[in-house]
N, C-alpha and C positions, 0 to 999 in steps of 0.2 A: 520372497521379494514382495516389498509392498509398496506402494505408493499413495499420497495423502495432497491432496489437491486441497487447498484452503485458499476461498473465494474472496473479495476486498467487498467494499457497501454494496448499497441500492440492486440487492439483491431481493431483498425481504416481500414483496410483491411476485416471485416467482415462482413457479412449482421445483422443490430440490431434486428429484428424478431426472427432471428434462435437460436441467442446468446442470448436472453430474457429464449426461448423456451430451450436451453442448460439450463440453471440455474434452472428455474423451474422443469425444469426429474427430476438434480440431487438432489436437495431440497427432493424433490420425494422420489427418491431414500431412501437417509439419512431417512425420516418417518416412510417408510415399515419397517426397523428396529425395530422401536418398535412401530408397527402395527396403526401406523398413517395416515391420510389422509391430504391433503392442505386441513387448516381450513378457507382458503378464495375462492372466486370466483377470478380468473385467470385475471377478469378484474381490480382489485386491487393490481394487483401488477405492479410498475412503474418498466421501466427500461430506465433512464437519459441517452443517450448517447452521452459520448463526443471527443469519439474515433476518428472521424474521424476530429474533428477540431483541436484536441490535434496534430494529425498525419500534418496537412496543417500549423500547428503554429512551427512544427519542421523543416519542409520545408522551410518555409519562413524564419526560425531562425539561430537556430545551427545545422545543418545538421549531420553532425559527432562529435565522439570523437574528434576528430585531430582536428575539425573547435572549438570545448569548446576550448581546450589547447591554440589556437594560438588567438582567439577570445581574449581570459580571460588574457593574457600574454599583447595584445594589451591594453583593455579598462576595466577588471573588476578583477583580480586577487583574489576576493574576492569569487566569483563565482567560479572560477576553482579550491580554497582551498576548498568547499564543494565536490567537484568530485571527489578529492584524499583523503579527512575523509572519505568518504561514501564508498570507495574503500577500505580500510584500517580497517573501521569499520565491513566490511561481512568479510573479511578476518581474524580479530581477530575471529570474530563467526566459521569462520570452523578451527580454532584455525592454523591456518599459522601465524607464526610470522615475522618481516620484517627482519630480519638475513635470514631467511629459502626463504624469497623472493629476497632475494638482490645473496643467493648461487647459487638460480635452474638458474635467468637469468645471473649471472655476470655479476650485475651492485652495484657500489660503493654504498654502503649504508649511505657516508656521502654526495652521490651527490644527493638523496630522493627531491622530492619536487613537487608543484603543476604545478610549469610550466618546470620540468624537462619530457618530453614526455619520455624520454627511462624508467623512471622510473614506470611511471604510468602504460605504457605500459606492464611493468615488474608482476604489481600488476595483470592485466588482462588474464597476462598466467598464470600464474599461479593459481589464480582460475579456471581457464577453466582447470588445471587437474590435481587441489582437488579436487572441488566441483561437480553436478552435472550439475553446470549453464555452460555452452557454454560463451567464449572469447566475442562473437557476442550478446549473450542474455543478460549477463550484462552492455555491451556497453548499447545498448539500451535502458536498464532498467534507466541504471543512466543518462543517459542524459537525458530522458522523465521528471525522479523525479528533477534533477535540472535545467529543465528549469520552470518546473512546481512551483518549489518554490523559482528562483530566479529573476523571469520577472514577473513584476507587471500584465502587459496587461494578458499575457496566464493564469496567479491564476483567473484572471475575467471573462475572457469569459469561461472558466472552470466550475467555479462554477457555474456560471449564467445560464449554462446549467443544473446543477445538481438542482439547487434552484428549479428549475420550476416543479417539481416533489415531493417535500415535501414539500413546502407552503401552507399554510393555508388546514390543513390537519390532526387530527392523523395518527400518522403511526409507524412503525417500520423500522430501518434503517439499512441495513448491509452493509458494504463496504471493499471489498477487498484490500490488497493491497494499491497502491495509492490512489484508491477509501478508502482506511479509514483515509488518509490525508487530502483529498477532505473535506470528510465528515466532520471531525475534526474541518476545518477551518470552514466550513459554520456552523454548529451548535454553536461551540466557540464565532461567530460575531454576531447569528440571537437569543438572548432572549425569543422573540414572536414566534417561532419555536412549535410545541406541538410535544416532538418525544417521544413516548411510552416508549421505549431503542432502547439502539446504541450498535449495534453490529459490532465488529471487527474482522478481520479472515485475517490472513497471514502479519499483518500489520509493517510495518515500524516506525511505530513513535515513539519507545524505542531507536532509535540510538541517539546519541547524534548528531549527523551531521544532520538530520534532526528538529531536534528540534529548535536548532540555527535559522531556519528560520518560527517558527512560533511566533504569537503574544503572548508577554510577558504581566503579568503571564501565563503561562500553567494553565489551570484550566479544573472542572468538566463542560460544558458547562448548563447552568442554563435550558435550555429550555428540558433537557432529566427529565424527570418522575422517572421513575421506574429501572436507573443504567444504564451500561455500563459491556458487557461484551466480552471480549478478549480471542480470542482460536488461539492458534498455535502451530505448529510442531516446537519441538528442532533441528529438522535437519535441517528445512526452515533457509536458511544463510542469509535472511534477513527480517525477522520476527522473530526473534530469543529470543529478548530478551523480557522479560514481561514488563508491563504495571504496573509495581509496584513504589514500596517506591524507589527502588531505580535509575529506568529508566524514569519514567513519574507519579512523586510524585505530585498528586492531591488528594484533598478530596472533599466529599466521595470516597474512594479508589475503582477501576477496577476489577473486576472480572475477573482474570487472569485464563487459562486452555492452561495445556501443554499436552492432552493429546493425542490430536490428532498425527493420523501416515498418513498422504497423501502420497497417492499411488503413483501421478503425478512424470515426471522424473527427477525434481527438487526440489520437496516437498513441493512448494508453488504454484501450479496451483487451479484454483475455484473447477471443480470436484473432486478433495482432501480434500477438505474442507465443499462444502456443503452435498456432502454424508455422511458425519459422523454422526453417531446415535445421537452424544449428543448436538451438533452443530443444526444438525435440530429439535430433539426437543427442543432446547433454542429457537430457534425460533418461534415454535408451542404454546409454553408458554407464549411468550411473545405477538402473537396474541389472543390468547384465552382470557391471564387474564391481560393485561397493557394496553389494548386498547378497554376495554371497559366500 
């Protein structure tokens, strides 16, 4: 039995040891709940880290916000239209509508667009104060996820990092966040994969902005066993929407759970999510009886 934890961004500042060791407590934690123990040995469980090269492929890339917009208006326009859906998208989830964003900053709502910077700009503050994400923490967030799915090179050395830890191997796979994009993609491509179930937690892949850039058809990936299941917080503004019929319509259909309430101050941080009773025991079940 094995288990493969795959992390989402703004990790690459981290020590990968501690943050392994982070996941595991709170896995931990979420058991005690309902008086459970880690049903593996600590040396089975992978932790893929691509934090710090994800963090040098930013560097070397699209450094800012501002360098997307003026980048994208230069050489890809196509790109910088996923950065304003994807903005537009968390936004509808904390139910801001773009009348209500074009009022707070006093900017024309027929001047809206991807390479309009006052506009996008506009979209930014103004979640910074709905929501619980920080101006700064979504910058971030979305430039990671679309350089991640719109540069060929960075999806590569990405995954290739994460491959090396579920190959040739059962296992069980949970990925947070961008980590459940990651994982997505490499399970979706790799057939000869053996992955017990694939677990999702806080995950993005119900927006329609990012779906646009995965391989067509969306499908159940052939190489998962025993399902696919999807937990997230209704408050999570970007994880929001389920994994169903009507957001990410594959068969066999996803095991969709809203039930979770993460503590975290945005609602979608990992210790919000792997603490939860029902979340770690899907895990502990999925160890005991799909992987052996």
């Amino acid at each position: 039995m094995n288990l493969v934890f795959v992390h989402g961004r703004a990790q690459g500042l981290k020590d990968p040891i501690e943050l392994k060791k982070e996941w595991i407590n709170t896995l931990k934690i979420g058991l005690e709940k309902s008086g459970l123990t880690l049903p593996i040995s600590e040396e089975n469980i992978s932790f893929p880290f691509y934090g710090e090269k994800l963090d040098d492929l930013v560097r070397d890339g699209l450094r800012t916000v501002e360098g997307i917009i003026t980048k994208g208006a230069e050489i890809n326009s196509r790109d910088v239209r996923f950065f304003q859906d994807f903005l537009l998208e968390i936004s509808e989830n904390a139910d801001i509508s773009t009348e209500e964003i074009s009022e707070a900053n006093d900017v024309v709502i027929t001047e809206k667009g991807p390479l309009n910077w006052p506009w996008v700009q506009a979209i930014l503050r103004t979640l910074d104060q709905r929501t619980r994400w920080s101006e700064a923490s979504i910058k971030r967030f979305t430039r990671d996820v679309v350089l991640y799915l719109t540069a060929a090179n960075v999806k590569d050395i990405v995954n290739n990092e994460v491959m090396k830890s579920i190959k040739n191997k059962p296992c069980v796979v949970v990925g947070h966040s961008l980590g459940s994009i990651i994982c997505y993609n490499i399970l979706r491509d790799n057939s000869d994969l053996n992955i017990c179930k694939f677990i999702t937690i806080g995950s993005p892949l119900g927006l329609k902005s990012v779906k646009n850039y995965l391989r067509t058809p969306i499908k159940m990936p052939d190489c998962i066993k025993h399902g696919w299941y999807n937990a997230y917080d209704e408050r999570d503004v970007v994880a929001l929407n389920p994994l169903d019929r009507t957001y990410f319509n594959i068969s066999p259909s996803i095991e969709n759970d809203n039930h979770v309430r993460n503590s975290t101050s945005n609602r979608h941080g990992i210790r919000g999510y792997l603490n939860d009773k029902v979340i770690a025991k899907t895990i502990y079940n999925a160890l005991r009886n799909d992987c052996t």
